[in-house]
C-alpha positions as CSV (number, residue, x, y, z in Angstrom):
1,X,-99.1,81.2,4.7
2,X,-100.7,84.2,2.8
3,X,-99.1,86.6,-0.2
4,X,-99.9,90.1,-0.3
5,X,-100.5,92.7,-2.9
6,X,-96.8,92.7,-3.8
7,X,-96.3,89.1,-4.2
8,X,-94.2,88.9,-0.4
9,X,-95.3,85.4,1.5
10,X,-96.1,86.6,5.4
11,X,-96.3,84.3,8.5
12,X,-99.5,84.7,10.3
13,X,-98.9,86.7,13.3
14,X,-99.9,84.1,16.0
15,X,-97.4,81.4,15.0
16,X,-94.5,83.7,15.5
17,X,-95.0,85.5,18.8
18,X,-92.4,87.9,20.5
19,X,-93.2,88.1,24.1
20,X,-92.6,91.8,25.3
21,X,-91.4,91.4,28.6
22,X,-88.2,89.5,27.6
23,X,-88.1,90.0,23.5
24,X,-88.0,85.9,23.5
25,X,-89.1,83.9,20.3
26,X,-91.1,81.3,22.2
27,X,-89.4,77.6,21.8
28,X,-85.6,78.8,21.2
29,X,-84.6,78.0,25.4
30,X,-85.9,74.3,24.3
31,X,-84.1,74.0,21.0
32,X,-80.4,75.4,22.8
33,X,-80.3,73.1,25.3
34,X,-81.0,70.0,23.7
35,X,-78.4,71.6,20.9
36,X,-76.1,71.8,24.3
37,X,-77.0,68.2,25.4
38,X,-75.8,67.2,22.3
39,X,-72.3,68.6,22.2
40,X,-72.3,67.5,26.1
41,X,-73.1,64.0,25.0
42,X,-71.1,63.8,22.0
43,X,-67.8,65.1,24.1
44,X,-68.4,62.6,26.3
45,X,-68.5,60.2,23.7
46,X,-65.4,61.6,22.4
47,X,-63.7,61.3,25.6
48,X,-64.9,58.0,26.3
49,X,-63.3,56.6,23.2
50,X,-59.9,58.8,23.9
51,X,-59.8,56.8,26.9
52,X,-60.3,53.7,26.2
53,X,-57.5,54.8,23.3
54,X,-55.0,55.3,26.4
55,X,-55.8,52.2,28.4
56,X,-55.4,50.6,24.9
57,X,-52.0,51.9,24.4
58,X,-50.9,52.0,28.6
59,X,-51.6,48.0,28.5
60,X,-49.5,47.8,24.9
61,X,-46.6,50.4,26.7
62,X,-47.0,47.4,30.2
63,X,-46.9,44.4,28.0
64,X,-44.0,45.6,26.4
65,X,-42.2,46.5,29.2
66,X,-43.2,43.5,31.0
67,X,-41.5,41.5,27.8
68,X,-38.4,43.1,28.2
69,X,-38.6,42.7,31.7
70,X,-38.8,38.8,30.9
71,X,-35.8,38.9,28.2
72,X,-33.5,40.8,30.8
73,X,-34.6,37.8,33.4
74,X,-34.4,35.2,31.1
75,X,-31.1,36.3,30.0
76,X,-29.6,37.0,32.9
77,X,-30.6,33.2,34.2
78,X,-29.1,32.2,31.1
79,X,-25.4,33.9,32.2
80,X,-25.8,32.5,35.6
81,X,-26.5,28.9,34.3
82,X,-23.7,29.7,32.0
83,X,-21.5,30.2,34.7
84,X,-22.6,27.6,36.8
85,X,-22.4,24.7,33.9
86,X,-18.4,26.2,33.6
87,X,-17.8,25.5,37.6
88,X,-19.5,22.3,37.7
89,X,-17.9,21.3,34.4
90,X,-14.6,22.2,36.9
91,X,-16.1,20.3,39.5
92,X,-16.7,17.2,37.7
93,X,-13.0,17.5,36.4
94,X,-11.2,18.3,38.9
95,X,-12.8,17.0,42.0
96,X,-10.7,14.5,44.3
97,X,-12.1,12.6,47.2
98,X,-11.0,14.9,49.9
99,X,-10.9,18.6,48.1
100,X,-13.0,20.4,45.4
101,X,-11.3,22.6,42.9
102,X,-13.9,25.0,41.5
103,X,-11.2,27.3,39.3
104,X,-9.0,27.5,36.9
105,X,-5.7,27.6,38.2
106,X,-4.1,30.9,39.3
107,X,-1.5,30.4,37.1
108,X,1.4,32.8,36.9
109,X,3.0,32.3,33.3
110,X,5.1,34.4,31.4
111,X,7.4,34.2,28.3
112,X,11.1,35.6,27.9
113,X,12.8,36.0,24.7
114,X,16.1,37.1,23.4
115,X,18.0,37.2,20.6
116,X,22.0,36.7,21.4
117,X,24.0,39.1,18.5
118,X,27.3,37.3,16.6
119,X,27.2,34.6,19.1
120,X,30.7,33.6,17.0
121,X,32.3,35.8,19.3
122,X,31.6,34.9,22.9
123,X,34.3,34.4,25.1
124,X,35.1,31.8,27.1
125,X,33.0,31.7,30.5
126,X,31.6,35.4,30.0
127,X,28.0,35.6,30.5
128,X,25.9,37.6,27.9
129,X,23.1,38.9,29.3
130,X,19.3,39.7,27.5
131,X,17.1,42.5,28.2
132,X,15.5,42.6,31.7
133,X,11.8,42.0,31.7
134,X,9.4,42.8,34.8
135,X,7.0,40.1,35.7
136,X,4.9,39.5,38.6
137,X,7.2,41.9,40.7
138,X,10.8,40.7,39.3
139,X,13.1,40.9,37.3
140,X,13.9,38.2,34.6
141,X,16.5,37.6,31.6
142,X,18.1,35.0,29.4
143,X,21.9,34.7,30.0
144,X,24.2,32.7,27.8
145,X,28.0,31.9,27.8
146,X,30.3,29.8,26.2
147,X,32.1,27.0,28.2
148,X,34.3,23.9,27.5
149,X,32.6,23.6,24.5
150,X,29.2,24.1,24.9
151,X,26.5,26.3,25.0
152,X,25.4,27.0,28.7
153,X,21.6,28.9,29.3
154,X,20.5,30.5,32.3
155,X,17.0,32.6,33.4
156,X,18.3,35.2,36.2
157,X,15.9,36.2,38.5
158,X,16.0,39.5,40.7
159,X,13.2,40.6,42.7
160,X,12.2,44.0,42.9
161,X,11.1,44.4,46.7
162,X,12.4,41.5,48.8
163,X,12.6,40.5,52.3
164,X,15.1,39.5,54.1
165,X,14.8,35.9,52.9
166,X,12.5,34.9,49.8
167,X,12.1,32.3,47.7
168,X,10.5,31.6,44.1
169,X,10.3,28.4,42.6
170,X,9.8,27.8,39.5
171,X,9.5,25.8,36.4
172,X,11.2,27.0,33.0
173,X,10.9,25.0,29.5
174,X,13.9,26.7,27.5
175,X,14.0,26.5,23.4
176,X,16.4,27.5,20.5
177,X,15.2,28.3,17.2
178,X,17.7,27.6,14.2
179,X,17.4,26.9,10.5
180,X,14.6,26.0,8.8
181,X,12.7,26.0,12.0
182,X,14.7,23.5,14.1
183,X,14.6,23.8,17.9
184,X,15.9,21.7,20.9
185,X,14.1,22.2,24.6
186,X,14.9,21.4,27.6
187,X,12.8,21.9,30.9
188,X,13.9,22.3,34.5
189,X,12.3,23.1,38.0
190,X,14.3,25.2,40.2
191,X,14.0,27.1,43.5
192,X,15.6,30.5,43.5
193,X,16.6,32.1,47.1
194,X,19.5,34.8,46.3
195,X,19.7,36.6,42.7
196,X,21.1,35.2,40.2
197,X,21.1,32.8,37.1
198,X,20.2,29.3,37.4
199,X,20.0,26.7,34.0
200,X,21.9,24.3,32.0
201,X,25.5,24.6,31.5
202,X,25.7,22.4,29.3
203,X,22.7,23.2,27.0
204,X,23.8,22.1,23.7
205,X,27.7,21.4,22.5
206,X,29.3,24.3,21.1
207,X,29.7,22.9,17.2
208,X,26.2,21.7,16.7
209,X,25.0,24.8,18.0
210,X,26.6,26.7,15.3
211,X,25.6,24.2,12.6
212,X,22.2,24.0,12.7
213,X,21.0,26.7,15.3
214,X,22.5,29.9,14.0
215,X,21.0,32.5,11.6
216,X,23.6,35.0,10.4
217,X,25.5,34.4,13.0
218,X,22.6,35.0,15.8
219,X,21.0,32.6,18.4
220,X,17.2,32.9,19.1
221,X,16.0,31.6,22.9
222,X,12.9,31.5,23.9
223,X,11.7,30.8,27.7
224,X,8.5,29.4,29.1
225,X,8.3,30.0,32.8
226,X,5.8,29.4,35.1
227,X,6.0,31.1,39.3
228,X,4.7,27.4,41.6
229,X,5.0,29.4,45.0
230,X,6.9,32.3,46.1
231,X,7.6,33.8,49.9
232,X,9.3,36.7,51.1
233,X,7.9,39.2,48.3
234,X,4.9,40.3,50.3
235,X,3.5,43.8,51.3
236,X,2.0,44.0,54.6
237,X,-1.3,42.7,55.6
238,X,-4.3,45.6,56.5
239,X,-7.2,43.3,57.1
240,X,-7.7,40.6,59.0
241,X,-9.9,37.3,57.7
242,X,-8.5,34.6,60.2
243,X,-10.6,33.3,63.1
244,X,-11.1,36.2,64.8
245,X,-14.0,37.3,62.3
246,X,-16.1,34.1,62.9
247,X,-18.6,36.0,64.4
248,X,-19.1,38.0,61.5
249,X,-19.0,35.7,58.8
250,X,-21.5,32.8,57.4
251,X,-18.5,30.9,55.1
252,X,-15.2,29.6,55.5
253,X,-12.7,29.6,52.2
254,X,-9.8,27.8,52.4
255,X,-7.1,28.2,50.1
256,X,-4.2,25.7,50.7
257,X,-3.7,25.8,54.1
258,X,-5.3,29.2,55.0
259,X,-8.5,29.7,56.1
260,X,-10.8,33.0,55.3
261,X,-13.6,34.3,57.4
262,X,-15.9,36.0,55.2
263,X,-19.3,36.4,54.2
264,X,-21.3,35.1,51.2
265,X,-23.6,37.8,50.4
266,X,-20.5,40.2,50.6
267,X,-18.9,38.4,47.8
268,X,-21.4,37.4,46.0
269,X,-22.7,41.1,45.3
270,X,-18.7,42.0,44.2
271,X,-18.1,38.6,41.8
272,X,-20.7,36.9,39.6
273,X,-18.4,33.6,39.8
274,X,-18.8,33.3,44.0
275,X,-22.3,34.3,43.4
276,X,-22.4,31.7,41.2
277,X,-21.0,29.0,43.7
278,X,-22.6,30.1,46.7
279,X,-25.9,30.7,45.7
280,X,-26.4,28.9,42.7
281,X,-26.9,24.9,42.2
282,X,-23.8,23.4,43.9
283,X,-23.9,21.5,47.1
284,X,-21.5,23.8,48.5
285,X,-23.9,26.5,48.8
286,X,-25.1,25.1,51.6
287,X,-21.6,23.8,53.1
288,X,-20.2,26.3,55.9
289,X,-16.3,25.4,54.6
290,X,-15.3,25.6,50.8
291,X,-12.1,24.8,49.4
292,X,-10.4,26.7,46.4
293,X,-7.5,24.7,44.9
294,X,-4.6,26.4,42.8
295,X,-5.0,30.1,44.4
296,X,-1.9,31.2,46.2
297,X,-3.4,32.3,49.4
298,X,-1.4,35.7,50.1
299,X,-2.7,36.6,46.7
300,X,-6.1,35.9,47.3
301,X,-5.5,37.9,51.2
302,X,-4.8,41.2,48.8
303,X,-7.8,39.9,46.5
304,X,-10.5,40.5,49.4
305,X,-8.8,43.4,51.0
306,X,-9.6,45.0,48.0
307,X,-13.0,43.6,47.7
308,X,-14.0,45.1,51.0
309,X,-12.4,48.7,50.2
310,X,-8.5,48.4,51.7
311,X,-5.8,50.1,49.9
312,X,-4.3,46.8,49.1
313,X,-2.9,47.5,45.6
314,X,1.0,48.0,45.2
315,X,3.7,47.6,42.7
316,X,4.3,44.1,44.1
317,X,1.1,42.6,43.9
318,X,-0.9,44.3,41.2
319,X,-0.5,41.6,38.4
320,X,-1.4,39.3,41.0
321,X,-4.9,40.9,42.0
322,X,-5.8,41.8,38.5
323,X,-5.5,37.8,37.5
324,X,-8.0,36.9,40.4
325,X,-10.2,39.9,39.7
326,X,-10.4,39.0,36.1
327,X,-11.2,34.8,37.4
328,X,-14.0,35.9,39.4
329,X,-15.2,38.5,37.5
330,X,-15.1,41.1,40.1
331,X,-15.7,44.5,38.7
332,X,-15.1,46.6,41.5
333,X,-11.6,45.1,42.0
334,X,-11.1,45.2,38.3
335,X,-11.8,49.1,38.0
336,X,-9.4,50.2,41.3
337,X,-6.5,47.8,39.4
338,X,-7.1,50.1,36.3
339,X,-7.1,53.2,38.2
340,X,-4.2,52.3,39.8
341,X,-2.1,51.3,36.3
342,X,-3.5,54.5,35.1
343,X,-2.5,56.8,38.0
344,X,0.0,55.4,40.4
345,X,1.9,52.9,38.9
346,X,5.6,53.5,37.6
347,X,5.9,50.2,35.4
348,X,7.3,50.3,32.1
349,X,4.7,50.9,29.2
350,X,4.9,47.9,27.6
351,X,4.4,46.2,30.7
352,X,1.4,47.9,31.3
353,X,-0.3,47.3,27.7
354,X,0.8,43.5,27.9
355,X,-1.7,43.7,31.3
356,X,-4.1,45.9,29.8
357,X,-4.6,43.8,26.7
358,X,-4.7,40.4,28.6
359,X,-7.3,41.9,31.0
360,X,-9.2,43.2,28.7
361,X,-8.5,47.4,30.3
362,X,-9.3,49.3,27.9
363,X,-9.1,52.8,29.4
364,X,-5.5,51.8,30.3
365,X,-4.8,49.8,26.9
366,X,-6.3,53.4,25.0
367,X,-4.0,55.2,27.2
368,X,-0.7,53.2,26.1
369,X,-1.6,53.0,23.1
370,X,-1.5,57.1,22.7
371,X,1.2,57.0,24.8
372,X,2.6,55.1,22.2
373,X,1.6,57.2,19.3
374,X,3.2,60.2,20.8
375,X,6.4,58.6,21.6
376,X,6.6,56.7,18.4
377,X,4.9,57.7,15.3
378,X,5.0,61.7,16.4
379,X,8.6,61.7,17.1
380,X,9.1,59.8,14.6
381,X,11.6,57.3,16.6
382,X,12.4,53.6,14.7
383,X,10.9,50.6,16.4
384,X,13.8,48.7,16.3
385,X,13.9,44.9,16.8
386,X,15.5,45.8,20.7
387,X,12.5,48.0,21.4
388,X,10.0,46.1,23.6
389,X,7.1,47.2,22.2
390,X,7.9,45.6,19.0
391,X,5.6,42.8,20.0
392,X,2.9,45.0,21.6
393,X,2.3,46.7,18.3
394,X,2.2,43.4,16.5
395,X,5.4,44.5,14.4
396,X,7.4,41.5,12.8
């Protein structure tokens, strides 16, 4: 490098060329492309590590997932070996030497209640009659009367769709509440075939029963009853599960003396309790013939009609389905008992929130209870201590 008269630094021409025919500094081309080869190579650096970045977090994202997956198994076993340890707890407990009971009895238990006004004033053989109460398709109530001196106390019965000839039997364990909490029972089993009352009539004797039983001149009864067997009060059949399906079925349940063709994967994909039985860790999985005990068999008939999709459900044997679908856990059958309280069926309110609450429905039990708020608290109308739904509104 030179300076000139001016003091100005100049380049000497030779090391800074221009080449005429393209107007090129010589050694730029060079100096560009590895500039290019650069950013080439450092975006594929960059790329590299944003993928690695993303397997990172995919295999995270599956792990995780995979976890759950786990938890929702492990879980899930957990239920079934719930379920399981309950029926073989039944098993042990109930087991004889020639039949298996894997479930909780069927039962069909109810309670009445009445309380007789200025009971002082009852006349000689007249019957007093409580307020009718609908249960398991008939009609109950508490009659008293006063006769020879005592007290006499009667549960009257009156189906609401019967045949030609019926028959309930049942048992009853009847109390009366008096002063300071004293109370008397007396239990009976009886077999109704015609309406009517059937009891004690000669309960309690008249004087004792207005010494120590009456408050303000008013009686308190209470009834525990319990439905054993009843015939005659059936709808008719749609579906057949007798012998002529033994061609289509892989298991035999028998319930009392009846004897259903069906078929295990069937039921187990509508109950988690048969799926329980007859696929889980029970020697009767792999038995061809299983044996329910305490399951009235008419019931259970409508139970797997509805099960495979049959209009099975009517007034008369709703509260019967809805117990076995709530036994077994069957969703399916649970829902279309629902839907049918909440469309179809004409029983009292009260009735239907007493099934709702003991089934654990809650659409239905939402529904009553607005029903209830309208009726009630809107109107303004007294709950009275004769109103029913007293009791289903926890009111003392």
């Amino acid at each position: 490098m030179s300076t000139n008269e001016d003091g100005q630094s100049t380049v000497p021409l030779e090391k800074n060329q221009i080449r005429a025919e393209t107007g090129a500094i010589p050694g730029t081309d060079t100096t560009m492309k590895i500039d290019l080869l650069g950013e080439i190579q450092k975006m594929r650096t960059e790329l590299i590590a944003a993928t690695e970045e993303i397997k990172k977090h995919q295999k995270h994202s599956l792990q995780e997932l995979e976890s759950k997956i786990e938890d929702v198994k492990k879980e899930n076993k957990k239920n079934l070996d719930e379920i399981s340890e309950k029926l073989q707890s039944i098993e042990n407990s109930e087991k004889s030497d020639n039949t298996t009971s894997f479930f909780p009895i069927s039962e069909k238990i109810f309670k009445l209640k009445h309380v007789f006004k200025t009971v002082n004033e009852f006349q000689e053989n007249v019957f007093n009659v409580g307020g009718e109460e609908d249960h398991y398709n008939v009609k109950w109530c508490i009659s008293a009367k006063r006769s020879n001196g005592h007290l006499g106390l009667f549960v009257r019965c009156e189906p609401i769709a019967p045949a030609d000839k019926w028959s309930i039997r049942t048992k009853f364990e009847c109390k009366i509440v008096g002063i300071k909490q004293h109370y008397i029972t007396r239990a009976w089993e009886t077999c109704y075939r015609t309406s009517g009352g059937l009891g004690f009539h000669k309960f309690i004797d008249w004087e004792s029963m207005k010494r120590w039983y009456l408050l303000n001149g008013d009686l308190t009864v209470e009834v525990n009853a319990e439905i054993v067997e009843e015939a005659g009060l059936r709808k008719k059949k749609i579906r057949k599960f007798d012998g002529s399906q033994k061609d289509v079925s892989d298991v035999i349940l028998v319930v009392r003396d009846t004897k259903f063709y069906v078929l295990k994967t069937f039921l187990a994909s509508q109950s988690s309790v048969f799926k329980a039985l007859l696929f889980g860790k029970f020697s009767e999985s792999e038995q061809s013939e299983v044996t329910l005990n305490g399951i009235d068999p008419h019931d259970f008939h409508y139970f797997l009609e509805v099960l495979y999709g049959e209009s099975a459900i009517d007034e008369s044997n709703i509260e019967n389905i809805v117990v076995l679908a709530d036994m077994y856990d069957a969703p399916t059958a649970m829902r279309r008992c629902e839907e049918f309280l909440l469309k179809e069926s004409k029983k009292a309110l009260e009735k239907k929130l007493e099934i709702a609450t003991r089934h654990h429905l809650e659409d239905l039990k939402k529904k009553c209870m607005n029903e209830i708020t309208t009726t009630v608290v809107q109107k303004k109308a007294k709950v009275t201590k004769k109103n029913p739904l007293r009791k289903l509104l926890c009111l003392s």
